[in-house]
Biopython code that builds the backbone (N, CA, C, O; Angstrom):
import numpy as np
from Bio.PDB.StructureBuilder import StructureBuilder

atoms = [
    (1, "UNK", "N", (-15.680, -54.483, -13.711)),
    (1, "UNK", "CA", (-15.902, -54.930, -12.370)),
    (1, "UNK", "C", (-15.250, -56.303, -12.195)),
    (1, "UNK", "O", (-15.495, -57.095, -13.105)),
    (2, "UNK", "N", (-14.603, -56.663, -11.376)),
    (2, "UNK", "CA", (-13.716, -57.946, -10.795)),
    (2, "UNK", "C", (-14.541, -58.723, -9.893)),
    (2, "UNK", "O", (-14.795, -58.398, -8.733)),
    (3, "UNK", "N", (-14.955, -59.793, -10.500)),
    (3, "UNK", "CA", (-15.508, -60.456, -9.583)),
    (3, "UNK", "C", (-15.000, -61.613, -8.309)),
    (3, "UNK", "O", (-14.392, -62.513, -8.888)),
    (4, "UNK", "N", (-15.024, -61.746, -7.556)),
    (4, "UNK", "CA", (-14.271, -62.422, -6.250)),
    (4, "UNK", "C", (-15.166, -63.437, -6.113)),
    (4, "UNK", "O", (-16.274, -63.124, -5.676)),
    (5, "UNK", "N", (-14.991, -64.388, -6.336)),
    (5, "UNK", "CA", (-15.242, -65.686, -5.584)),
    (5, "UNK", "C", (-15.543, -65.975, -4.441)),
    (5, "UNK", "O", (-14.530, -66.433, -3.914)),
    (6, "UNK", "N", (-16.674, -65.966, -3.492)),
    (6, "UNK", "CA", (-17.509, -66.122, -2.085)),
    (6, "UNK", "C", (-17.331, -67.695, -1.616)),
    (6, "UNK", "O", (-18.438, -68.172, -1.869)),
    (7, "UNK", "N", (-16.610, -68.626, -1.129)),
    (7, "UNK", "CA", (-16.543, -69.901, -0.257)),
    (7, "UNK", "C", (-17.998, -70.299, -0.117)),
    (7, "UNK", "O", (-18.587, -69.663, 0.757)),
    (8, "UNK", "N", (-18.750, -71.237, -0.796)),
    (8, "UNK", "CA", (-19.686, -71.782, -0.409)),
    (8, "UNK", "C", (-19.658, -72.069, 1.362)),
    (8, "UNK", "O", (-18.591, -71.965, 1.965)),
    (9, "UNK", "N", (-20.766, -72.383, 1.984)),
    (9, "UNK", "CA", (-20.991, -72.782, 3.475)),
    (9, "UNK", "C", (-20.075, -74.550, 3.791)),
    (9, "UNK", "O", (-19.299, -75.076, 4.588)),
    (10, "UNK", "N", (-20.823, -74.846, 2.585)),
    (10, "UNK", "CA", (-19.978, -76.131, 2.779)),
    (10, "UNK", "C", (-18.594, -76.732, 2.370)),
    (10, "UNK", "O", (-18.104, -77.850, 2.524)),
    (11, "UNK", "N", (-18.046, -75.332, 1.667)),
    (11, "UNK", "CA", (-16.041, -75.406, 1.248)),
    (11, "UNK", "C", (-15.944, -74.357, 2.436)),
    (11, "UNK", "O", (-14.954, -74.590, 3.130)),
    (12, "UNK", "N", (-16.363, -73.744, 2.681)),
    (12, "UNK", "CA", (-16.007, -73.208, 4.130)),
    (12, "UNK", "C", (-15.512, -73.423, 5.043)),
    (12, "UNK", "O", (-14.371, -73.138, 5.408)),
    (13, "UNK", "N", (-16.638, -74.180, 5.743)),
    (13, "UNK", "CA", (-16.629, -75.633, 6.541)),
    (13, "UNK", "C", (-15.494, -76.403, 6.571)),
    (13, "UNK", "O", (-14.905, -76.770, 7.588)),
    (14, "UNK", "N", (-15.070, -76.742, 4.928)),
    (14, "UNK", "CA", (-14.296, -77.930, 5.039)),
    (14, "UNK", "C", (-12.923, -76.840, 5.481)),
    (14, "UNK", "O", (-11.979, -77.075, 6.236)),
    (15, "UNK", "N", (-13.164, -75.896, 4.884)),
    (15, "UNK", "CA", (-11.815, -75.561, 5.125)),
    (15, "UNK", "C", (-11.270, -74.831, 6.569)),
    (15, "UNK", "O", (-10.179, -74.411, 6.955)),
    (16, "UNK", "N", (-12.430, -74.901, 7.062)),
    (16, "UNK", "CA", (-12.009, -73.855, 8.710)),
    (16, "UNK", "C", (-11.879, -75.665, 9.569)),
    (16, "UNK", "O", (-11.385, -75.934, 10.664)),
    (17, "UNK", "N", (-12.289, -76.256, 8.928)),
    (17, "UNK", "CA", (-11.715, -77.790, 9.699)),
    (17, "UNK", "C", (-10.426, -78.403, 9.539)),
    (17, "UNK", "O", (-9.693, -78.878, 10.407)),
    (18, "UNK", "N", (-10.221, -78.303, 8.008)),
    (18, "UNK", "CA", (-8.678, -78.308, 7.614)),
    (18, "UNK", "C", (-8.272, -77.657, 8.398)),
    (18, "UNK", "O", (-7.577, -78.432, 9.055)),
    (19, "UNK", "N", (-8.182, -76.463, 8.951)),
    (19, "UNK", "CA", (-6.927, -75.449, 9.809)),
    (19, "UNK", "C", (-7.084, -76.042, 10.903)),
    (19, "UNK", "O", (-6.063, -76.168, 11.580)),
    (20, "UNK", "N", (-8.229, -76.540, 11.392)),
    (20, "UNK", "CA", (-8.050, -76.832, 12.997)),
    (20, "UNK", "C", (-7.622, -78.195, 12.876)),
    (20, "UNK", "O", (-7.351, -78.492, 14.040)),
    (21, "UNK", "N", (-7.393, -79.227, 12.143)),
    (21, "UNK", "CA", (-6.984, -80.234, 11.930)),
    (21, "UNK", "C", (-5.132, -80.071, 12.054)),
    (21, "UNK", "O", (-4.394, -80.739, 12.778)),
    (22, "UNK", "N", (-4.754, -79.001, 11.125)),
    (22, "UNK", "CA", (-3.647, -78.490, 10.963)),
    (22, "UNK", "C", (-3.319, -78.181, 12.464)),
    (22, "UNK", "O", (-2.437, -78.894, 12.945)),
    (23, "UNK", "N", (-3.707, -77.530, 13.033)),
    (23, "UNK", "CA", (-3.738, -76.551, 14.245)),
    (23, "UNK", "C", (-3.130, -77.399, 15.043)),
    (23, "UNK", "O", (-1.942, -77.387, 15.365)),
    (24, "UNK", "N", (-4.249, -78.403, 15.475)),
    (24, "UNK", "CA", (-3.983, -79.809, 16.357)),
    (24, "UNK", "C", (-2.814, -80.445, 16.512)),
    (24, "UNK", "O", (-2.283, -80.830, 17.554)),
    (25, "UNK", "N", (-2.291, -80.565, 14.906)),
    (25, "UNK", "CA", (-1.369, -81.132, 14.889)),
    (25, "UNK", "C", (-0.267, -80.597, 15.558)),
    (25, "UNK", "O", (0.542, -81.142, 16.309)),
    (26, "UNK", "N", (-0.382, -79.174, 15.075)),
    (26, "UNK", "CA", (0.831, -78.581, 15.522)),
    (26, "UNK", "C", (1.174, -78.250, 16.992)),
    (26, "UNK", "O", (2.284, -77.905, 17.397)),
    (27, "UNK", "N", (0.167, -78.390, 17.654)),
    (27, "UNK", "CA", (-0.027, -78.406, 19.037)),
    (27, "UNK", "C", (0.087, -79.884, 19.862)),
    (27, "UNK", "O", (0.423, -79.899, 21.046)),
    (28, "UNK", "N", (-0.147, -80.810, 19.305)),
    (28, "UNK", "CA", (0.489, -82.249, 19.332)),
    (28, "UNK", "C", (2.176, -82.841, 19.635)),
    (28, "UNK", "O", (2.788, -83.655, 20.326)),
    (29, "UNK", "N", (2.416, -81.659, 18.453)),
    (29, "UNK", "CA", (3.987, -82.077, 18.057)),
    (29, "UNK", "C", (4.909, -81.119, 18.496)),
    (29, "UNK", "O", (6.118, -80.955, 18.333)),
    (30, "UNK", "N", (4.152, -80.619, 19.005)),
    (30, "UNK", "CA", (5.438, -78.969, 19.651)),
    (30, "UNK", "C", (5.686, -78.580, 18.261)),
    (30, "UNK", "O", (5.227, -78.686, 17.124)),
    (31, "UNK", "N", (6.906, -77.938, 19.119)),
    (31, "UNK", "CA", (7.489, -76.952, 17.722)),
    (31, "UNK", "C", (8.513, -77.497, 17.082)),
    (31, "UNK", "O", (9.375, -78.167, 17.651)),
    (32, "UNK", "N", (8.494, -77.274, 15.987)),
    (32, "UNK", "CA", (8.917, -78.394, 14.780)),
    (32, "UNK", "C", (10.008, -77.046, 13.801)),
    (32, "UNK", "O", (9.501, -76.228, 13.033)),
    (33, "UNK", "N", (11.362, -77.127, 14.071)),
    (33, "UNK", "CA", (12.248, -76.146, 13.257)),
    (33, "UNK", "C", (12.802, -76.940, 12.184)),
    (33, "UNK", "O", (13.456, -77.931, 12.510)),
    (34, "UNK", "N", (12.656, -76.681, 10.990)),
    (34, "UNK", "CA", (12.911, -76.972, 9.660)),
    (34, "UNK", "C", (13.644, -76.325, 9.274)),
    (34, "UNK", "O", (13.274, -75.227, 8.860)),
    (35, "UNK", "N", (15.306, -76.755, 9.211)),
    (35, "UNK", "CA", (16.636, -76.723, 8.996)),
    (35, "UNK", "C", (17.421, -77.242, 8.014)),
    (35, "UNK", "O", (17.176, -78.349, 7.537)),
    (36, "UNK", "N", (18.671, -76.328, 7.526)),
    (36, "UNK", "CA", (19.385, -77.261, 6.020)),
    (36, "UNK", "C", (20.375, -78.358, 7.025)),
    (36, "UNK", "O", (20.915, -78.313, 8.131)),
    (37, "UNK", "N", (20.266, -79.113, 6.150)),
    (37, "UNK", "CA", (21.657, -80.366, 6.608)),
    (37, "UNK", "C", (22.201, -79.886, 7.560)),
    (37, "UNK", "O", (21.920, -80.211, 8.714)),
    (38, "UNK", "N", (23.197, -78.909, 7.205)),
    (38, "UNK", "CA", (24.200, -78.611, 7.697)),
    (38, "UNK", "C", (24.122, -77.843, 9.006)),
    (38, "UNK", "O", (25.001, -77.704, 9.857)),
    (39, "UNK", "N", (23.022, -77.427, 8.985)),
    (39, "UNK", "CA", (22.363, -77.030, 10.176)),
    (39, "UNK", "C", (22.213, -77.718, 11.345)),
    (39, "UNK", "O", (22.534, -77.572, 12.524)),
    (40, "UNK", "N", (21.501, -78.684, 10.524)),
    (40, "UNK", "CA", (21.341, -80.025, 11.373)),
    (40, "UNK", "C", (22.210, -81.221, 12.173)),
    (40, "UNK", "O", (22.067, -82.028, 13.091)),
    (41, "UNK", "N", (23.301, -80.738, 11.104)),
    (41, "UNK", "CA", (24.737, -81.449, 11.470)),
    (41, "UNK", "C", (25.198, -80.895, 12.606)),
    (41, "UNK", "O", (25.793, -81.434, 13.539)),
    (42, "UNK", "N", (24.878, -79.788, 12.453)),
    (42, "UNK", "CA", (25.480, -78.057, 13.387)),
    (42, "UNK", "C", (24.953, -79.216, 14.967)),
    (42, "UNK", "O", (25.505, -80.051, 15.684)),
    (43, "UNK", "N", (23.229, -78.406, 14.806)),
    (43, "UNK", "CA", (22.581, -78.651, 16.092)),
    (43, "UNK", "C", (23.220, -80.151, 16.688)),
    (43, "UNK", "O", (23.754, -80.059, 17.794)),
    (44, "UNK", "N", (23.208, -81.516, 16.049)),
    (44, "UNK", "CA", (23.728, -82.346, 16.215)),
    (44, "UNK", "C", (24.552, -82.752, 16.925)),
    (44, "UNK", "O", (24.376, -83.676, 17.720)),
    (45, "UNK", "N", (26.023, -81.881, 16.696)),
    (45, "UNK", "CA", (26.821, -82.293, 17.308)),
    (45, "UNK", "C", (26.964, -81.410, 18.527)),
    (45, "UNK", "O", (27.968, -81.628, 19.205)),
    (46, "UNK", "N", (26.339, -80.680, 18.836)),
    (46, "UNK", "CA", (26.295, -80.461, 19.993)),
    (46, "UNK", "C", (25.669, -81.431, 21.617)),
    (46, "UNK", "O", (25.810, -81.210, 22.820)),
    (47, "UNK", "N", (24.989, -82.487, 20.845)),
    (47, "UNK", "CA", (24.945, -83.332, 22.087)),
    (47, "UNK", "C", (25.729, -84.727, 21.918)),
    (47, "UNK", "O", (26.188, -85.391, 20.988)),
    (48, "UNK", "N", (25.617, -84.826, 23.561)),
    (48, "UNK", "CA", (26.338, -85.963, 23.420)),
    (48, "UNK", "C", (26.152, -87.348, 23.007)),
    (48, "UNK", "O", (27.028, -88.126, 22.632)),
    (49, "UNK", "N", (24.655, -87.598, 23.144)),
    (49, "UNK", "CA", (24.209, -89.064, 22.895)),
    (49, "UNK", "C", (22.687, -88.785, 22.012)),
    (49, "UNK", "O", (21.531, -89.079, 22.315)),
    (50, "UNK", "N", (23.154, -88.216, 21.024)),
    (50, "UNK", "CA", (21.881, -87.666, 20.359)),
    (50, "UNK", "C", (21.067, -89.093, 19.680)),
    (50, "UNK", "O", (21.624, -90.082, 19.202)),
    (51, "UNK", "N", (19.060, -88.748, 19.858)),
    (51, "UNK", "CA", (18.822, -89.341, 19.126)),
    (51, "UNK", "C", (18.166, -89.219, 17.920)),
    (51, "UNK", "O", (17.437, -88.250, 18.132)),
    (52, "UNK", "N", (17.877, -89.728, 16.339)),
    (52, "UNK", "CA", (17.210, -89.366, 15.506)),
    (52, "UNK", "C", (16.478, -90.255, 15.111)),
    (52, "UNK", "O", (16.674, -91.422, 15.450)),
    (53, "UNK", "N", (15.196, -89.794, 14.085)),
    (53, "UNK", "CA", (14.603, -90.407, 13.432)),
    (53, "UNK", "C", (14.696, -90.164, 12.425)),
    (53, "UNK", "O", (14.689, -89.025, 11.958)),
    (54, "UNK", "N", (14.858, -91.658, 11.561)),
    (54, "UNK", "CA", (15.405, -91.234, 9.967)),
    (54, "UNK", "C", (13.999, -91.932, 9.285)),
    (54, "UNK", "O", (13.457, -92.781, 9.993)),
    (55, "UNK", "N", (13.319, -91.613, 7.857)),
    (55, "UNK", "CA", (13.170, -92.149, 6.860)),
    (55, "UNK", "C", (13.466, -91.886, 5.886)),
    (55, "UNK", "O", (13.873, -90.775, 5.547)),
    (56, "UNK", "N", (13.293, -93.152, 4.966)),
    (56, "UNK", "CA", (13.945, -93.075, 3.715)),
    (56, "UNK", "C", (12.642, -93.327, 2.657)),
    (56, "UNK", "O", (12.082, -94.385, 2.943)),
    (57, "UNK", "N", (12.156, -92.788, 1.769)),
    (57, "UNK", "CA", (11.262, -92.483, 0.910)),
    (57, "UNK", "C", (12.353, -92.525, -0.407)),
    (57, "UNK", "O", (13.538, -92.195, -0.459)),
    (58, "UNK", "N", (11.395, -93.096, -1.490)),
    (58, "UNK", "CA", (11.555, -92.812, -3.111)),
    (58, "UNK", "C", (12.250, -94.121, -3.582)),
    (58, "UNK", "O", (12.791, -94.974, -2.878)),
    (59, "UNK", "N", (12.118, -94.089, -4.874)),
    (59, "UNK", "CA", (12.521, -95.764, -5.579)),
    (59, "UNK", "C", (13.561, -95.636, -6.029)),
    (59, "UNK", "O", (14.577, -96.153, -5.564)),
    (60, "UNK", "N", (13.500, -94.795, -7.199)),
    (60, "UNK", "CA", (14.904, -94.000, -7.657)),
    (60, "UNK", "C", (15.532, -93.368, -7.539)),
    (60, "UNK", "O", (16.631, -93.625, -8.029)),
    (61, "UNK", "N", (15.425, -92.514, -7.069)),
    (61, "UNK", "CA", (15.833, -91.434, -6.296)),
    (61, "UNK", "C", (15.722, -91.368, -4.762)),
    (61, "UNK", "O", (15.032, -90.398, -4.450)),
    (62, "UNK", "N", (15.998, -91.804, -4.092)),
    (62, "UNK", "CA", (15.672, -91.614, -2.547)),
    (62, "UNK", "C", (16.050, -90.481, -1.819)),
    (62, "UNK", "O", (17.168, -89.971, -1.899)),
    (63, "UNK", "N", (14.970, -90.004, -0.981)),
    (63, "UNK", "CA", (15.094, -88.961, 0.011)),
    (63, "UNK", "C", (14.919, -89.382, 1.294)),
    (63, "UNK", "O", (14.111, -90.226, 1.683)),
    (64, "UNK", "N", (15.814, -88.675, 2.028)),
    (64, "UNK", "CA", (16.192, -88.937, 3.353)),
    (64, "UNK", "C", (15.436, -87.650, 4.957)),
    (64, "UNK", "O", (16.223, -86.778, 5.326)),
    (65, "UNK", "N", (14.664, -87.686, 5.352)),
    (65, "UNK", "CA", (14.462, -87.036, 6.701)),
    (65, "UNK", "C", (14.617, -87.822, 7.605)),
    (65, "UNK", "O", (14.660, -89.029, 7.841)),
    (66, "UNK", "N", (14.729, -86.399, 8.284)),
    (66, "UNK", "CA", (15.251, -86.823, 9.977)),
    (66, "UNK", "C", (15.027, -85.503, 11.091)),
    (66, "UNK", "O", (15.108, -84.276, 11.020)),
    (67, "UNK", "N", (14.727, -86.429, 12.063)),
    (67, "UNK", "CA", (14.289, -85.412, 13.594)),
    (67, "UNK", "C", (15.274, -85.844, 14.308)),
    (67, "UNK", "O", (15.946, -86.872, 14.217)),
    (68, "UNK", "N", (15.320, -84.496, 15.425)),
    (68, "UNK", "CA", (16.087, -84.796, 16.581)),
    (68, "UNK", "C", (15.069, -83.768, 17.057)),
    (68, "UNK", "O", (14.413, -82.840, 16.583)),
    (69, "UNK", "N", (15.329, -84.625, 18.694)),
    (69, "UNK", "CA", (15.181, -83.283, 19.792)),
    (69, "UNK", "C", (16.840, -82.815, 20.207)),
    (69, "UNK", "O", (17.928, -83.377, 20.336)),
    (70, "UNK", "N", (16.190, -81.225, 20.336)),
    (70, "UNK", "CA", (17.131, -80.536, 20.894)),
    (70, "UNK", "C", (16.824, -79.368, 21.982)),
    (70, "UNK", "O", (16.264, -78.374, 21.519)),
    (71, "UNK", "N", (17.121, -79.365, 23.376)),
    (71, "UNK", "CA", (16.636, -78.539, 24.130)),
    (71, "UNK", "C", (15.231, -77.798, 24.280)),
    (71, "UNK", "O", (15.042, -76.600, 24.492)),
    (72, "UNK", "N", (14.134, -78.993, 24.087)),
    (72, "UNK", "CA", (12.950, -78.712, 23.792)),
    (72, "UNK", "C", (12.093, -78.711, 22.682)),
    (72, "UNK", "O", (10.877, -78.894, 22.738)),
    (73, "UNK", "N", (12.929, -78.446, 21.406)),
    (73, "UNK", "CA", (12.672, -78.085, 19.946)),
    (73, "UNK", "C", (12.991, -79.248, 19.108)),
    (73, "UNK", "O", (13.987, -79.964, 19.213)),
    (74, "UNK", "N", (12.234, -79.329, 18.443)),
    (74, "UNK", "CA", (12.337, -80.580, 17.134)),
    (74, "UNK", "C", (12.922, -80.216, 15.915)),
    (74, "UNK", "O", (12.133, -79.670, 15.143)),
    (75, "UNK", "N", (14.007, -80.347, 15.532)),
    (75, "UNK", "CA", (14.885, -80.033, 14.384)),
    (75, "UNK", "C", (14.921, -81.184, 13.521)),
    (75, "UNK", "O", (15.411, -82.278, 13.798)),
    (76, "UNK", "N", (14.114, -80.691, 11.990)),
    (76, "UNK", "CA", (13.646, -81.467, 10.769)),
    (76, "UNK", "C", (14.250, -81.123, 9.931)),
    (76, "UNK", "O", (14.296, -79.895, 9.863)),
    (77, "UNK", "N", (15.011, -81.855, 8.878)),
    (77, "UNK", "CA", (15.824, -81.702, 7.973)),
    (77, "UNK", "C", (15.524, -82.716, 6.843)),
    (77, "UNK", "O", (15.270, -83.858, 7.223)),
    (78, "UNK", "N", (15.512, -82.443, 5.331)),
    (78, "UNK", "CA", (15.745, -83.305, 4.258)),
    (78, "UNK", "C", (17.305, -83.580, 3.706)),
    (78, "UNK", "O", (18.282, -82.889, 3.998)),
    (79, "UNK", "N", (17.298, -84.824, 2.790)),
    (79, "UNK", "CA", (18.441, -84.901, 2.301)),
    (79, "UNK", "C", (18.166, -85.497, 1.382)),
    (79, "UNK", "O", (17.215, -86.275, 1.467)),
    (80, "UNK", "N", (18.977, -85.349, -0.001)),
    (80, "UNK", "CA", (18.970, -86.376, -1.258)),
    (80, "UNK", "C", (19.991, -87.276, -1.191)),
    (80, "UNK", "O", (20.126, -88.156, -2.040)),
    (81, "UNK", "N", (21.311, -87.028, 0.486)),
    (81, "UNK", "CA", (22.044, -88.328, 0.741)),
    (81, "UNK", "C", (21.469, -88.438, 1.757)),
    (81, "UNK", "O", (20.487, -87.808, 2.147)),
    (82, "UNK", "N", (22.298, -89.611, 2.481)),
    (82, "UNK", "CA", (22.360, -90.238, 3.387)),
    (82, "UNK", "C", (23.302, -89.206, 4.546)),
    (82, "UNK", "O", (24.490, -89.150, 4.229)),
    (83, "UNK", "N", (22.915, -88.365, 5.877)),
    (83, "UNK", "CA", (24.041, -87.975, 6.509)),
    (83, "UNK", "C", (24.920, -88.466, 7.270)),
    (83, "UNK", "O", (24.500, -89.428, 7.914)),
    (84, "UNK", "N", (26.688, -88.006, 7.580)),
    (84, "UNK", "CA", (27.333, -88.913, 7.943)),
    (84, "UNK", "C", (27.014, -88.651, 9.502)),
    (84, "UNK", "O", (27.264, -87.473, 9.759)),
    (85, "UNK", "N", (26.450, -89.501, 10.856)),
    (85, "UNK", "CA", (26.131, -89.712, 12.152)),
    (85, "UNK", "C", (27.341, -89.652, 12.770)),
    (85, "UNK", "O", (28.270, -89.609, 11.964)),
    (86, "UNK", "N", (27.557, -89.641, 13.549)),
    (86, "UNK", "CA", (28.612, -89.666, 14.458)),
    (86, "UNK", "C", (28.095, -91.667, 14.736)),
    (86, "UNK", "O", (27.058, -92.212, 14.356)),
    (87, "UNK", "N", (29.179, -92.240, 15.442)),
    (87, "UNK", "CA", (28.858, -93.478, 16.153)),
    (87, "UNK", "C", (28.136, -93.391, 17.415)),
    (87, "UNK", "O", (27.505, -94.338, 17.883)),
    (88, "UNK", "N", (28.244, -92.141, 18.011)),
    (88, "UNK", "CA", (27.425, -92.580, 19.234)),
    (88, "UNK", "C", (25.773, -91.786, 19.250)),
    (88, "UNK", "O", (25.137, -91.371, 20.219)),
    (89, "UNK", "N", (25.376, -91.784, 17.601)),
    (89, "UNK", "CA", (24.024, -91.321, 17.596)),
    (89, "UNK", "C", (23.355, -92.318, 17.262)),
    (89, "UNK", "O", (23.663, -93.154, 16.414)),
    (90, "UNK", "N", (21.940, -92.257, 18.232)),
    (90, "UNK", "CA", (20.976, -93.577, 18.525)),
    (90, "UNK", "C", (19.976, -93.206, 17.260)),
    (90, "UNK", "O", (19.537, -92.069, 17.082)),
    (91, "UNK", "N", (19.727, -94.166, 16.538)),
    (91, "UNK", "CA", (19.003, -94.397, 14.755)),
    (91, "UNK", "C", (17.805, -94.977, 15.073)),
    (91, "UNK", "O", (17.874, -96.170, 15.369)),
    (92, "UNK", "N", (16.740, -94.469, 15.092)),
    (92, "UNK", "CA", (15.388, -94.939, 15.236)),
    (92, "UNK", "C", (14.932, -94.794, 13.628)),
    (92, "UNK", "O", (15.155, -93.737, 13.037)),
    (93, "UNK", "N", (14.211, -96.041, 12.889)),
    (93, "UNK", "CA", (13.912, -95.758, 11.234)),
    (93, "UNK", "C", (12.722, -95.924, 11.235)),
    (93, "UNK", "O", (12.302, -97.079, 11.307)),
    (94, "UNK", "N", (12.004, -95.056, 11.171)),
    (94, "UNK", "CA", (10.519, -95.246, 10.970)),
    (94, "UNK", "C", (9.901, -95.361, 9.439)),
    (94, "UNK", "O", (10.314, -94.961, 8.351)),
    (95, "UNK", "N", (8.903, -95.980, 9.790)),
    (95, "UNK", "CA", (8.293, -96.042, 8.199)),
    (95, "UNK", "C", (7.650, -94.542, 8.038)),
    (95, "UNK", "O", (6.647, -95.204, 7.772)),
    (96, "UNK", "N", (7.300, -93.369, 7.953)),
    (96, "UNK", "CA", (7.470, -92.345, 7.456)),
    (96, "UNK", "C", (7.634, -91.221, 8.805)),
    (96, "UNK", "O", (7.602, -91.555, 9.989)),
    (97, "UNK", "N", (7.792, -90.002, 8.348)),
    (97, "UNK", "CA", (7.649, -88.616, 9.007)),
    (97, "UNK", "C", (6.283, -87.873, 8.897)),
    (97, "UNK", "O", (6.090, -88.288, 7.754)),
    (98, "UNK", "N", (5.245, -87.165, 9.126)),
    (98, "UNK", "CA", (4.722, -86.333, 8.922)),
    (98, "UNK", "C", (4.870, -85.044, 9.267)),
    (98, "UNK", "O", (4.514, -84.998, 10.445)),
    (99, "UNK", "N", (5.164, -84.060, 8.946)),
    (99, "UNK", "CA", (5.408, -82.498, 9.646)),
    (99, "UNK", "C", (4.189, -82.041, 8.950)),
    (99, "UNK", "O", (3.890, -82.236, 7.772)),
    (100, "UNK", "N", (3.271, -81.150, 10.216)),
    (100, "UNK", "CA", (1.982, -80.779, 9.902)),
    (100, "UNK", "C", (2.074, -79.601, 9.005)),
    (100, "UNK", "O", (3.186, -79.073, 8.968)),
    (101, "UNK", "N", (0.924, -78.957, 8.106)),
    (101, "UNK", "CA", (1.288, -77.764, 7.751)),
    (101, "UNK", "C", (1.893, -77.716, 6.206)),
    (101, "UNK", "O", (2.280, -76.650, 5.727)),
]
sb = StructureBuilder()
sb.init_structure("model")
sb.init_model(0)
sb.init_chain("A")
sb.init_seg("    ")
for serial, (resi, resn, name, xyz) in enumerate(atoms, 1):
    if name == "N":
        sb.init_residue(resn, " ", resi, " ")
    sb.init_atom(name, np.array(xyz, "f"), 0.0, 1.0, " ", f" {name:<3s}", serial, name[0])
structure = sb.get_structure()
């Protein structure tokens, strides 16, 4: 016989709050498309005066994200470089990103 593990009332709890915590967020932030670089490069250059948000995380190694809006939609991308911008894209650097989820 296999026994299954039953969620106490109170890991329950925590966890049907976690999702709506999650939930919130995601309903906060619209919709959030998580894209490779090059993707991102893609969507990118399709506008003309695009803007992003970059941070830069890690000591030794640094990693790079970044948002744009694009026609409603939020396009999120990582990098282990730095990507090359066009000059006429506006650089907002925040001290971090969160993407919910």
């Amino acid at each position: 016989m296999t026994y299954i593990p039953v969620a106490t009332g109170a890991a329950s709890a925590a966890a049907t709050a976690a999702a709506a915590k999650i939930a919130q967020a995601i309903k906060a932030s619209g919709a959030i498309v998580r894209v490779e670089k090059n993707d991102f490069m893609s969507v990118l250059s399709k506008t003309e005066k695009p803007l992003v948000v970059l941070t830069e995380s890690g000591y030794r190694k640094k990693k790079y994200k970044y948002l744009m809006g694009y026609k409603g939609l939020v396009f999120y991308t990582k990098s282990n470089s730095p990507l090359q911008l066009t000059s006429s894209t506006e650089l907002v650097t925040a001290k971090k990103i969160w993407i919910p989820g």
